[in-house]
N, C-alpha and C positions, 0 to 999 in steps of 0.2 A: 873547047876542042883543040886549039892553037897551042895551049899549056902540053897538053898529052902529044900534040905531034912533037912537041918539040922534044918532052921526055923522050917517044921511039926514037928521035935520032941521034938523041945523045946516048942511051942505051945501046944503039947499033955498034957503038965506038967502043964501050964501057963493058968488057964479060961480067963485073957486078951486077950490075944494073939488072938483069933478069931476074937474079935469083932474089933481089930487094921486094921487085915487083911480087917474086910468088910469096914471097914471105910476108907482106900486106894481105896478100889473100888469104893465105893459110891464117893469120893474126884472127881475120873475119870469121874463118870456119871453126875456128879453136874457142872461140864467144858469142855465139850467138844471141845468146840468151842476153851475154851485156848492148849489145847491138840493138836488137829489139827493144831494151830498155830506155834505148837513149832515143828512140824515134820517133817521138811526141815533141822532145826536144826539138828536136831538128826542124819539125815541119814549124812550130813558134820561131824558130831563126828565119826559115823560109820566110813568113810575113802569112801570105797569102797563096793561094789557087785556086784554079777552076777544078769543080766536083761532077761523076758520072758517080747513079747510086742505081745500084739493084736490089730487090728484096723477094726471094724464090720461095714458096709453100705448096705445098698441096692442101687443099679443102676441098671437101665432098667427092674425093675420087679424083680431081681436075689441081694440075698444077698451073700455079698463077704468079704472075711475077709484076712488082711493081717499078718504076724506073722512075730516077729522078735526074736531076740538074740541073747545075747553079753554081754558086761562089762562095767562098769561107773567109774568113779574117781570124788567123790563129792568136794573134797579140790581141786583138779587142772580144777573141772567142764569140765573134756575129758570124752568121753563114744564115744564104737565103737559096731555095731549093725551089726547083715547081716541080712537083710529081705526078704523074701519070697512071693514075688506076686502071686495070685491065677492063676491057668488057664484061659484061657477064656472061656464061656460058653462052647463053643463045644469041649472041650478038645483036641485040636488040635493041641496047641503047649504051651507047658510051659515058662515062663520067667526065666531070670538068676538071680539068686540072687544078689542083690543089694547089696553090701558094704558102711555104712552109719557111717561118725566120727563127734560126734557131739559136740559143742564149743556152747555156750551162742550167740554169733554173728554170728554164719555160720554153714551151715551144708554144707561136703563133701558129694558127692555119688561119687562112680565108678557101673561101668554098667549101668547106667541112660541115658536111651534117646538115638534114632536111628541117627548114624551117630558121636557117640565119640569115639573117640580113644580108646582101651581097656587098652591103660595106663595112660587114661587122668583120671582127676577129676574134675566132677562138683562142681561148690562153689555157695550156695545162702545166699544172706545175711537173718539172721532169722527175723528183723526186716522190712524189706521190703515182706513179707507173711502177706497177710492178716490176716493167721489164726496163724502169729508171730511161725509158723512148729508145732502148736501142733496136725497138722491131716497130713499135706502137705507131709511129708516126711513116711508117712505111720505106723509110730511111734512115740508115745511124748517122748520126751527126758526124763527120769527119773527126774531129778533133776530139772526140769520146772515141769514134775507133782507132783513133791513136793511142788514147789512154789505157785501152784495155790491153794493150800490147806491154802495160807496165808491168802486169801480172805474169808476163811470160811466167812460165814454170821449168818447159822444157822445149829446146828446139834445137832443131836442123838444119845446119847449111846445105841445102839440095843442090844449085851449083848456080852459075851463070846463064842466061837469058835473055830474049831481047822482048819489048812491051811497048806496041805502039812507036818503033822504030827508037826509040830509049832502051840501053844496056841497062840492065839489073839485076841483085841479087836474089835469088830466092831463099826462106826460109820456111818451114816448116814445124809448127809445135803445136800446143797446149798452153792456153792464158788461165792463168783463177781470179775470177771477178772480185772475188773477197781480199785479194791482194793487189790489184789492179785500183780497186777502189781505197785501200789503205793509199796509194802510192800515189793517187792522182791529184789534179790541183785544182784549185778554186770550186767552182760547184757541181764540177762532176764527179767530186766524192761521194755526195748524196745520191745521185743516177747512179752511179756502178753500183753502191752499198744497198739501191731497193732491186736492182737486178741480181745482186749476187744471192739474195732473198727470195726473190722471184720465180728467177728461172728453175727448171728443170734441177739441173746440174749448174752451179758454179764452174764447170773447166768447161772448156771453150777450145774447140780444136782450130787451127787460122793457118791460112797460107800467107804470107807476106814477100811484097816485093819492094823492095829498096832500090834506086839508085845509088851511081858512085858519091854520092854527096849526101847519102843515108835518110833523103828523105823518102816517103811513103808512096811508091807509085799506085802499089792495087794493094790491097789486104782483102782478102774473103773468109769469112767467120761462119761457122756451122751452131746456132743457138739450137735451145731446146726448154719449152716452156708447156706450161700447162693453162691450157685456154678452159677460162670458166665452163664452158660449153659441154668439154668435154672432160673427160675421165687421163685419155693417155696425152703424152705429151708430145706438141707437134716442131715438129722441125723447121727451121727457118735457116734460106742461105743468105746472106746478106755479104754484097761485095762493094765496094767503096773504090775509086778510081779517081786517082788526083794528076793533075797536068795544069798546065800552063801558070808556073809559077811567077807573083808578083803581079797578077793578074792585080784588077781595081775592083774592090769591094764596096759597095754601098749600102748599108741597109740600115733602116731606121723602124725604130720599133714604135706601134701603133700606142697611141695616147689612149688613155684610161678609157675615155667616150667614146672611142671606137671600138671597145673589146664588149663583145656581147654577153648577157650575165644569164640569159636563159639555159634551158637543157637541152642539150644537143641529142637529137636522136639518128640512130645510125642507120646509113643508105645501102 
């Protein structure tokens, strides 16, 4: 913030100096689409942050939303979540929070599914998920909703904003997983490549918010998949919320004897 006062005062001095400033912005609004491309980027330079995750549906008439939070490590691609399963309708008995470590290849849960061990760990592999865990695990992985932003297709500079007392930019588009998943790195080429198969629809409409340093403050994705259950395809909002960057990550993934091999039945 000491950098930018000191650009206003030397700009007070300088009649260029405005027009440089809009002309950075205008640069932003003239590319979005490269903008968005680079912001997977960006948040691997970042290191790390703290994550806020939402996951919005309707079932049975009744809209439901799942909430998580926790930390990421973009260079080591670990992030660790606890999520919070909604009541059921008649408030009758709450669920345990799920503890959720997530890896490009596998996501762990502990407290998932009646009849594990309470010191076991579920392991699924992410590419073997239809929706490659971008809804499955009740949260997308940060750095997979970075990823799918590689796909932009089409987007919109909407304008300036402010998000949790942080200035940012808004944009506005359409992702295509099938290109998203061409473009992305290490093993969530295979996760985008069985969602882009998966879901509903391949494009993906998203709001994204950026900071002046072009990392990911919120992005919120409108999916669209087709649950075995049913015939038509149910909507999912999933919004992803990053902050406190350089945060300390720790997470360590559960040894072979701890991952349970049974069949997990669902609660």
């Amino acid at each position: 913030m000491a950098v930018a006062g000191l650009v206003a005062s030397v700009c007070a001095g300088a009649a260029g100096c405005a027009g440089s400033g809009a002309a950075a912005e205008g640069g932003r609004a003239a590319d979005p689409v490269g903008t968005l491309h680079r912001a997977a980027d960006t948040l691997v330079g970042a290191g790390s942050s703290k994550a806020r995750t939402s996951m919005e549906m309707a079932t049975g008439g009744t809209r439901v939303t799942i909430r998580g939070e926790g930390v990421y490590d973009y260079r080591h691609r670990l992030g660790r979540l606890k999520v919070m399963l909604p009541q059921d309708p008649a408030g009758e008995s709450r669920h345990r929070p799920i503890t959720e470590l997530l890896t490009p290849e596998a996501l762990f849960m502990k407290n998932r599914g009646a009849g594990v061990p309470a010191d076991k760990w579920v392991r699924v592999a992410t590419a073997s998920l239809s929706d490659g865990n971008l809804v499955t695990g009740g949260a997308t992985d940060p750095l997979a909703a970075a990823e799918v932003l590689r796909g932009t297709r089409t987007a919109t500079y909407v304008g300036r904003t402010e998000l949790a007392g942080t200035a940012v930019r808004h944009y506005r588009g359409t992702a295509d997983l099938t290109v998203a998943a061409r473009n992305a790195t290490g093993g969530n080429r295979a996760s985008l490549a069985a969602a882009a198969k998966g879901f509903a629809t391949a494009r993906v409409p998203f709001d994204a918010y950026l900071d002046d340093q072009g990392r990911i403050r919120k992005v919120r994705y409108r999916f669209s998949f087709v649950n075995g259950q049913r015939e038509r395809a149910v909507a999912v909002a999933s919004t992803t919320l990053l902050y406190g960057f350089g945060a300390a990550v720790d997470v360590r993934l559960p040894a072979s004897r701890d991952i349970y091999a049974g069949r997990v039945a669902e609660e």
